[in-house]
N, C-alpha and C positions, 0 to 999 in steps of 0.2 A: 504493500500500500504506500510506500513513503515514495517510492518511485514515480507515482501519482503526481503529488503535489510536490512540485520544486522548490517555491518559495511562495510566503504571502504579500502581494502586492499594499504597500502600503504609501500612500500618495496623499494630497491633497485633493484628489477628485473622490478617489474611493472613500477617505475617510469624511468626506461630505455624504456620499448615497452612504455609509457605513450609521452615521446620525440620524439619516432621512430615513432610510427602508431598511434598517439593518439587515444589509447585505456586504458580503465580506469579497474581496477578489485575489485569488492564486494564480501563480505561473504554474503549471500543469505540463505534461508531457505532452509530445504531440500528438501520440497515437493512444489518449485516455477521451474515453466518451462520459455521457453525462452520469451513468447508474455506478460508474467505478466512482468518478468524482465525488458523485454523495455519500459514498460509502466508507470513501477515503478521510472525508470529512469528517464524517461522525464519527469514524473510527478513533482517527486524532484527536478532535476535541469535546468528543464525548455530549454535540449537540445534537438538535433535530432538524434535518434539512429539510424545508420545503421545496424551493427549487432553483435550478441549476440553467444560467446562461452564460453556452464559450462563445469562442468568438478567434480569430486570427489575428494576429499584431504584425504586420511587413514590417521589415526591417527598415531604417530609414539610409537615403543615400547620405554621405558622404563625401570629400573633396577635404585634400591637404594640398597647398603649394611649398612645393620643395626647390631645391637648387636644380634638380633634373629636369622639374616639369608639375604639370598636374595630376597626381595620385587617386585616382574616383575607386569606391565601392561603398557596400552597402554593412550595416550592422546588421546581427543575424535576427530574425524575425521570430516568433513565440506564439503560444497557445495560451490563452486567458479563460480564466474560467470565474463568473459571478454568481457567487450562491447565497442565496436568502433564508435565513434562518429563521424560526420558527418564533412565536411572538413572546419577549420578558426573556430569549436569549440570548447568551451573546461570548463572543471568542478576545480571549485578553493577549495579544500578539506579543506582550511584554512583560509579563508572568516571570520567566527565567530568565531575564536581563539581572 
């Protein structure tokens, strides 16, 4: 299961919908569908998922100038996954800091 979830996204966007809808978002593998996701979920934090929206993140392009020239490519692209927890839930991302 841990293979599942890579990391929890934590941002200023997420931790906005995280206030509003408590809903939580994960970088995820690329080849995890939604029923491993909730399960993976609940497995690790011990909540109740309602439900679960991924989604694709493209990598963004790039460009450095160098002394040889212009250097282009792209940052690697990710699997996102937004799950909404069940209501008076909620996951503490900073518990073991």
């Amino acid at each position: 299961m841990s293979q599942i979830l890579v990391k929890p996204l934590i941002t200023e966007k997420m931790t906005a919908d995280t206030e509003k809808n408590n809903a939580y978002g994960f970088v995820v593998a690329d080849g995890a569908n939604k029923v491993e996701i909730k399960k993976a979920v609940e497995k690790e934090y011990g909540v109740t998922v309602t439900s679960v929206r991924t989604l694709r993140v493209d990598g963004k392009r790039r460009q450095r100038y160098t002394k040889t020239g212009i250097i282009k490519g792209r940052t690697v692209g990710y699997k996102k996954a937004i799950v909404s927890l069940a209501e008076g839930e909620m996951i503490d991302f900073y518990e073991n800091i």
